[in-house]
C-alpha positions as CSV (number, residue, x, y, z in Angstrom):
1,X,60.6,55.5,-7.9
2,X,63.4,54.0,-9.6
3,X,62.9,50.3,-10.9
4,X,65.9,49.5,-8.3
5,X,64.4,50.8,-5.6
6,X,60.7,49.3,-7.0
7,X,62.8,46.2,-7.2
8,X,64.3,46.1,-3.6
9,X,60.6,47.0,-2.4
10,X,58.8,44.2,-4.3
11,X,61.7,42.1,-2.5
12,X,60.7,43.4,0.9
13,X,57.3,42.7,0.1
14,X,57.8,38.9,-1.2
15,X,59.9,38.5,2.2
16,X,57.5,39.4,4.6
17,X,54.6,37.3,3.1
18,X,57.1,34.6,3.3
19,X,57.6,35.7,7.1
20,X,54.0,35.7,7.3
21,X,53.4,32.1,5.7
22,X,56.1,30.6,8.3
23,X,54.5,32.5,11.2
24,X,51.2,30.7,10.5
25,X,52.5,27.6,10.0
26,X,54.6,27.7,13.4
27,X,51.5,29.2,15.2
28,X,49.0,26.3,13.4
29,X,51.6,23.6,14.6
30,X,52.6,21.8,11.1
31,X,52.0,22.5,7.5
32,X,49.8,19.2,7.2
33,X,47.6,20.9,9.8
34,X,47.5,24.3,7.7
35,X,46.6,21.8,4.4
36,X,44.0,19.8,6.6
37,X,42.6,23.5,7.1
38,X,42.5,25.0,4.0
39,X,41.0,21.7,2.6
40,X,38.1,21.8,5.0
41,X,37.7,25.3,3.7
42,X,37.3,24.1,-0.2
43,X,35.4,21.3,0.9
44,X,32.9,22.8,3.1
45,X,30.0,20.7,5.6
46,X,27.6,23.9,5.9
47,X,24.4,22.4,6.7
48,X,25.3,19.3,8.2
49,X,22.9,19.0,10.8
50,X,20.3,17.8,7.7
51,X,23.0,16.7,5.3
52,X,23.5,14.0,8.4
53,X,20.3,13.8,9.7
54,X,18.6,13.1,5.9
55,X,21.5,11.4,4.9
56,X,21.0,9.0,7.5
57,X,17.4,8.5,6.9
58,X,17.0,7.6,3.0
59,X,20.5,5.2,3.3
60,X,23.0,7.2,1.9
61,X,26.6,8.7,2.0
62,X,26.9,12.0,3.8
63,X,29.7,12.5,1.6
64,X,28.1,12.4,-1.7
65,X,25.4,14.6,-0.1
66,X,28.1,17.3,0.1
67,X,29.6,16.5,-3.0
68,X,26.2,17.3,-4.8
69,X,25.4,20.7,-2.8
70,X,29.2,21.7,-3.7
71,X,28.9,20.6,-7.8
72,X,25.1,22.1,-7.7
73,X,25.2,25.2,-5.9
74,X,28.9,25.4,-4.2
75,X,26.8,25.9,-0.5
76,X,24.7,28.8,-2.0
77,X,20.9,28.3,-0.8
78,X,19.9,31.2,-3.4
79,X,21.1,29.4,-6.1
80,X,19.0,29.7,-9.3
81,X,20.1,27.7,-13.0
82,X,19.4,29.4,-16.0
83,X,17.0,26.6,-16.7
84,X,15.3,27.2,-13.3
85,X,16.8,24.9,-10.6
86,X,16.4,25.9,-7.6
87,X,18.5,26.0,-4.2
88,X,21.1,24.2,-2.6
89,X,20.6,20.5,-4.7
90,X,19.1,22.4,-7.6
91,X,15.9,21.0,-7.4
92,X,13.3,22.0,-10.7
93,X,10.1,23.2,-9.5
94,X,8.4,20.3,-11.9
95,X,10.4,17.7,-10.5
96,X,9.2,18.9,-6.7
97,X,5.6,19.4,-7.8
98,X,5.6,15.5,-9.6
99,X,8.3,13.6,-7.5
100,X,8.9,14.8,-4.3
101,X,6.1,17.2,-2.9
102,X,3.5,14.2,-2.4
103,X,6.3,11.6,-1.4
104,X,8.0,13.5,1.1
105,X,3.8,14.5,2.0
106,X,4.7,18.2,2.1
107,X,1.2,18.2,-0.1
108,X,-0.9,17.4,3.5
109,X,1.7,19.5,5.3
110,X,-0.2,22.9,7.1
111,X,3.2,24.9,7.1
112,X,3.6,27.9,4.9
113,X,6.6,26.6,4.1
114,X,5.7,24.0,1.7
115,X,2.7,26.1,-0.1
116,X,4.8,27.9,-2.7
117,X,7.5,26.0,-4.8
118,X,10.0,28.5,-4.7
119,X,9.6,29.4,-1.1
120,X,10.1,25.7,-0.1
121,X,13.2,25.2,-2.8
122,X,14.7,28.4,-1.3
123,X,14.6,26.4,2.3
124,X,18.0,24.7,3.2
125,X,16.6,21.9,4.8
126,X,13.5,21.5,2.6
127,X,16.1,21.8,-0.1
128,X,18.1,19.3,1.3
129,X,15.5,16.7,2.6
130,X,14.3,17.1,-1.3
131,X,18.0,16.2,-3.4
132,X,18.7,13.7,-0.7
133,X,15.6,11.9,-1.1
134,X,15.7,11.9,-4.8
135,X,19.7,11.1,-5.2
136,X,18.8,8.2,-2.6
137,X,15.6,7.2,-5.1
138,X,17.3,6.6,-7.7
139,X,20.6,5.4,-6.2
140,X,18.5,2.1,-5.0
141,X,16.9,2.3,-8.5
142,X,20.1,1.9,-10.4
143,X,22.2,0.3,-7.5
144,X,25.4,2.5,-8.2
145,X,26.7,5.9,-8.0
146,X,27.5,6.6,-11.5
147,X,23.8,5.9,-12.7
148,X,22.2,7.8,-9.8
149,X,24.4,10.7,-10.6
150,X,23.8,10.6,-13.9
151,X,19.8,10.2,-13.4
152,X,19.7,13.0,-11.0
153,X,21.4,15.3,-13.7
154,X,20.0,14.0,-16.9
155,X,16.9,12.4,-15.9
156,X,16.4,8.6,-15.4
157,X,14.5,7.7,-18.6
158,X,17.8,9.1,-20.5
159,X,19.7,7.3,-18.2
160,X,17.6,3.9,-18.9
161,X,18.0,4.6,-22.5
162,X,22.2,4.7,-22.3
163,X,22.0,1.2,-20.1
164,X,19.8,-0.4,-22.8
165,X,23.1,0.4,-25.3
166,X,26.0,-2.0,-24.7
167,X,28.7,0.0,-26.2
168,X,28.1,2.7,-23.4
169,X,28.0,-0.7,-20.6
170,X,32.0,-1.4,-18.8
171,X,32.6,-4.9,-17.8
172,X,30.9,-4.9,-14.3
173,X,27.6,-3.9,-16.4
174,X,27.3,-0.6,-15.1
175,X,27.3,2.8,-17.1
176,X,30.7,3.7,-18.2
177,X,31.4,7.2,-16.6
178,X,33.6,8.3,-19.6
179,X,31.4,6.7,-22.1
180,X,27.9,8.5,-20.8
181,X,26.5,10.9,-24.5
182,X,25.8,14.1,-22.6
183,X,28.9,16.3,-22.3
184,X,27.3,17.9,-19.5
185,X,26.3,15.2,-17.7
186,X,29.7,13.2,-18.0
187,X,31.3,16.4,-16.6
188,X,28.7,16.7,-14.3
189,X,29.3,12.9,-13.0
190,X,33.2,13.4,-12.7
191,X,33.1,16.7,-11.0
192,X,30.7,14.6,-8.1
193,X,32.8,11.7,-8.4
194,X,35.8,14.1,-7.7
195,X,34.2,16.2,-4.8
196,X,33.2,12.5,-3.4
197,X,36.3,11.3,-3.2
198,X,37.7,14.5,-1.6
199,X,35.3,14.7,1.2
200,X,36.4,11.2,2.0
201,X,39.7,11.5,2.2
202,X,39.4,14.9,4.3
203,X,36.3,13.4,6.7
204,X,36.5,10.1,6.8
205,X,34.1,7.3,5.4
206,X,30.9,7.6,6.7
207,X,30.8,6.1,9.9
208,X,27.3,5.8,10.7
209,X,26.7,1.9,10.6
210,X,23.0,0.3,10.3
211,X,22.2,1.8,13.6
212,X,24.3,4.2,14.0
213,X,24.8,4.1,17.0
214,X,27.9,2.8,19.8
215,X,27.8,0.3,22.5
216,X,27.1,1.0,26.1
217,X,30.5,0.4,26.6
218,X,32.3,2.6,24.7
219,X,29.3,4.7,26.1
220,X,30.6,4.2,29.6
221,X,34.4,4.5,29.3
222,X,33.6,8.4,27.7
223,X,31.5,8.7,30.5
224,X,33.7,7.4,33.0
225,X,37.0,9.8,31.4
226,X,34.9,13.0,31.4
227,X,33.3,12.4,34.1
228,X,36.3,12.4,36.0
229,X,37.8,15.3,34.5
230,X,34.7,17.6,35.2
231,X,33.9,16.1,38.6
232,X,30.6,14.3,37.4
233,X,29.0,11.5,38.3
234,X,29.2,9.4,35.5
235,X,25.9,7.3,35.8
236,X,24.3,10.8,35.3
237,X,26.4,10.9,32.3
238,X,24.7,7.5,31.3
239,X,21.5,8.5,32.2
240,X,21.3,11.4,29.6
241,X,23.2,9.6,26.7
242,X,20.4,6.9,27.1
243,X,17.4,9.3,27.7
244,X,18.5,11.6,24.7
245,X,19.9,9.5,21.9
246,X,19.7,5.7,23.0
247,X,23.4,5.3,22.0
248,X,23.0,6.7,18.4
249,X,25.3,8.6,17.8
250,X,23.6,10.4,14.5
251,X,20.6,11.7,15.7
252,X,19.5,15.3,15.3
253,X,16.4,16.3,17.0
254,X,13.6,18.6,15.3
255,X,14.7,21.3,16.9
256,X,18.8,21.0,15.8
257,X,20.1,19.2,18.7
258,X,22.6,17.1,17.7
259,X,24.5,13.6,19.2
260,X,24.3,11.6,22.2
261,X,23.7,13.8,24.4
262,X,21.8,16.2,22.2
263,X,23.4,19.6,22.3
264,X,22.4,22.5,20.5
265,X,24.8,24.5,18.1
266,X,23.8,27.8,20.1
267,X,24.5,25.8,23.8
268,X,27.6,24.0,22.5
269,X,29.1,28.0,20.9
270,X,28.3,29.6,24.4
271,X,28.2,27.6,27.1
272,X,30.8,24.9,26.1
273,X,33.4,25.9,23.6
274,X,33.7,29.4,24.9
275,X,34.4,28.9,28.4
276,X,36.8,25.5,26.9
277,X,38.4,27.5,24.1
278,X,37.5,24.7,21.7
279,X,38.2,25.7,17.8
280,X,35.9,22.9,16.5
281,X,32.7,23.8,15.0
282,X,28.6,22.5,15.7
283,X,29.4,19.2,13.2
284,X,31.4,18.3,15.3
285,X,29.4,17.2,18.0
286,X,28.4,14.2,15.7
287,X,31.8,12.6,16.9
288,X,30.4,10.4,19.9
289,X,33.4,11.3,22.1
290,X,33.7,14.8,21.8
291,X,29.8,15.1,22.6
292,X,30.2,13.4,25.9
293,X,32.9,15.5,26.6
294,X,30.4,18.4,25.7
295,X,27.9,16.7,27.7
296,X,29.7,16.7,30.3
297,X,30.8,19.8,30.5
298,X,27.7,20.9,30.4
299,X,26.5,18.9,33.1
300,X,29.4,20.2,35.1
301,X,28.4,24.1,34.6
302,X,24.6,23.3,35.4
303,X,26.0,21.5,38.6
304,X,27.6,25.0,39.7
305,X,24.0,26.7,39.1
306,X,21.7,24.5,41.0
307,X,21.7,20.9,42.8
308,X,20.8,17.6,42.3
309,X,19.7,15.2,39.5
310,X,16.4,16.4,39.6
311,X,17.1,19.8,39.6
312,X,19.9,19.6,36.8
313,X,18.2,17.6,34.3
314,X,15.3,19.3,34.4
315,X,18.0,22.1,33.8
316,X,19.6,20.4,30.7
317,X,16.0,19.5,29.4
318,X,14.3,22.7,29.9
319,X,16.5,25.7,29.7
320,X,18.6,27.0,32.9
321,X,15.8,30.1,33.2
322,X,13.0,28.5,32.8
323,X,14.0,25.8,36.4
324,X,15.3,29.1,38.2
325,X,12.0,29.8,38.0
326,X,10.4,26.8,39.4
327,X,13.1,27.1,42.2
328,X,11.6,31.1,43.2
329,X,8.1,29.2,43.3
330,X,7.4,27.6,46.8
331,X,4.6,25.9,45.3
332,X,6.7,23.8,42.5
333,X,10.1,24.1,45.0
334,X,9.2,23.6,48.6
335,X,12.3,25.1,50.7
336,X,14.4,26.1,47.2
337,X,14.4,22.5,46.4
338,X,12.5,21.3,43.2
339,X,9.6,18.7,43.6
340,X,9.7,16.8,39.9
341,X,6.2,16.0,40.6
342,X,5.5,19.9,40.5
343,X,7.4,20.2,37.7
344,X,4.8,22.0,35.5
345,X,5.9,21.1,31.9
346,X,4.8,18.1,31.2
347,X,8.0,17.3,29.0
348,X,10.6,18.1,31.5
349,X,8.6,15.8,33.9
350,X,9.1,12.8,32.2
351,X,12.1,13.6,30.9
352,X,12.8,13.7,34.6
353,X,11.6,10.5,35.2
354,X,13.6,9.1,32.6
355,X,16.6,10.2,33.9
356,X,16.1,9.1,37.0
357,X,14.7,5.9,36.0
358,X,18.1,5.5,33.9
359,X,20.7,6.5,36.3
360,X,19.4,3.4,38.1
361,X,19.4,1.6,35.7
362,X,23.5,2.2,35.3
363,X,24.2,2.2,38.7
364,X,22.9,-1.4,38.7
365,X,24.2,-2.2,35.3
366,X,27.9,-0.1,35.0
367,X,28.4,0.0,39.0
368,X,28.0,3.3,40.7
369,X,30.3,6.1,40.7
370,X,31.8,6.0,44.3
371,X,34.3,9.3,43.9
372,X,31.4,12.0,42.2
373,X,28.0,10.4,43.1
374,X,25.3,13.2,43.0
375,X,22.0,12.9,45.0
376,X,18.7,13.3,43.7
């Protein structure tokens, strides 16, 4: 090959990637979209079903919870320091065994889980319950990020030494990020900083507020939209937001389910955002809207399966299968129609009798919906 003709193919080459490029961006709708993308890409939220849920519970920033992981372990639960940290927060086994096993009580705990160090540091959610709870520690400790940061890399007896020095103190009389001794640890601090300030600016503030949770009115004008779109009555709607969550918005059950209206990743991937090509991922389901519409959805396909309130939430509660079953048995479903005080499981039952005891209690409170009413 001549370097003309290498020269004219190398230009062929540079035009269709550029043909490519403009293809995307057409097909993705704008290039702030395709940067919005590739951002959420370098700044990932993998785990955030604990990163929330623990977040939540010791009082701090999602955010910075992600900015950790990412500086720590860049998302990889395997992670292991040459000086022995282990996991996704890069927890050392000594700090676990001292700090954190008995605090957290995973030293009473019967699971397997928590009876070998490296087992339990190797967990993500252990992992994560474990950095959370110590960043959060030491964040009320020192009342600022800087400290907390610098405690959870360097120690916080080093940490306590540097405040003590007033030449390493900035006017607020905090410790001065670009004044902290340890290289390591001043990069260490910037880098989180950084990452911190990224994940905000791509996410949002954290938006969980004391409660975390939204008002029954905002509750009931999501209700009342999907409702309508998916032809279900939205007191039902109600009902379930205030049986499963209570409003709040940031819960995440023990077994994943996430929201108001606590859906599972696996229900939310097959039964929801299949059949309504949605490209959003699981985290999202955090966003109180967008799990009503979920809900609701999924309220709507159970309606198609079998009938009534009854039937239906025990449905939404128990698993589709498992209440197909109660409807073959004449015993439990007298005539194909289901008897909640048959229901065998005693957790669907009152479930059951929650909902019904809520849908009431919106019907009376939010007025009854007169266009998709659903019997019992």
């Amino acid at each position: 090959m001549t370097n003309k003709q290498r020269s004219l193919l190398l230009l062929v080459c540079e035009m269709l990637a550029l043909a490519l490029v403009f293809v995307f961006i057409m097909t993705c709708g704008s290039s702030a979209y395709v940067k919005e993308l590739f951002d959420k890409i370098e700044y990932p939220r993998d785990y955030v079903e604990y990163v929330r849920k623990y977040s939540y519970k010791y009082g701090v920033d999602e955010n910075m919870i992600f900015a950790i992981i990412k500086a720590e372990s860049g998302f990889d639960k395997d992670a292991e320091s040459r000086v022995g940290a282990i996991g996704l927060m890069q927890i050392m086994p000594s700090t676990y065994e001292g700090d954190l096993k008995g605090a957290l009580g995973f030293d009473n705990d019967d699971k397997d889980i928590y009876k070998d160090t490296f087992t339990a540091l190797k967990d993500p959610q252990t992992n994560i319950i474990c950095g959370t709870y110590y960043f959060s520690h030491w964040h009320k400790y020192f009342e600022d990020n800087v400290s907390a940061l610098a405690a959870y890399n360097a120690g916080p007896g080093t940490v306590e030494r540097w405040l003590s020095d007033k030449s390493l103190i900035n006017a607020e009389g905090k410790l001065d990020p670009e004044k902290i001794p340890y290289k390591e640890t001043k990069k260490y601090v910037r880098r989180v900083l950084s990452y911190y300030e990224h994940y905000k600016a791509i996410y949002g503030d954290n938006k969980a507020d004391a409660e975390g949770s939204i008002s029954r009115a905002e509750a009931l004008e999501y209700a009342k939209k999907y409702g309508a779109k998916f032809k279900v009555d939205y007191n039902f709607i109600m009902a379930v937001i205030e049986t499963e969550s209570s409003f709040r918005y940031a819960v995440v059950s023990s077994s994943g389910a996430i929201g108001l209206m606590q859906m599972k990743s696996s229900t939310y991937f097959v039964d929801v955002a299949a059949n309504l090509n949605l490209p959003q991922g699981a985290d999202e389901l955090f966003e109180p809207e967008f799990n009503v519409m979920c809900g609701a959805y999924y309220l709507h396909w159970l309606d198609y399966r079998v009938d009534g309130i009854n039937t239906i939430a025990a449905a939404y509660h128990g698993g589709i299968g498992t209440v197909r079953g109660w409807l073959a048995d004449e015993s439990i479903s007298p005539g194909g129609v289901l008897n909640p005080e048959k229901i065998p499981d005693a957790a669907t039952k009152r479930y059951v009798e929650k909902i019904r005891g809520f849908y009431e209690k919106s019907v009376e409170l939010d007025g009854p919906d007169e266009t998709y009413r659903f019997s019992f």
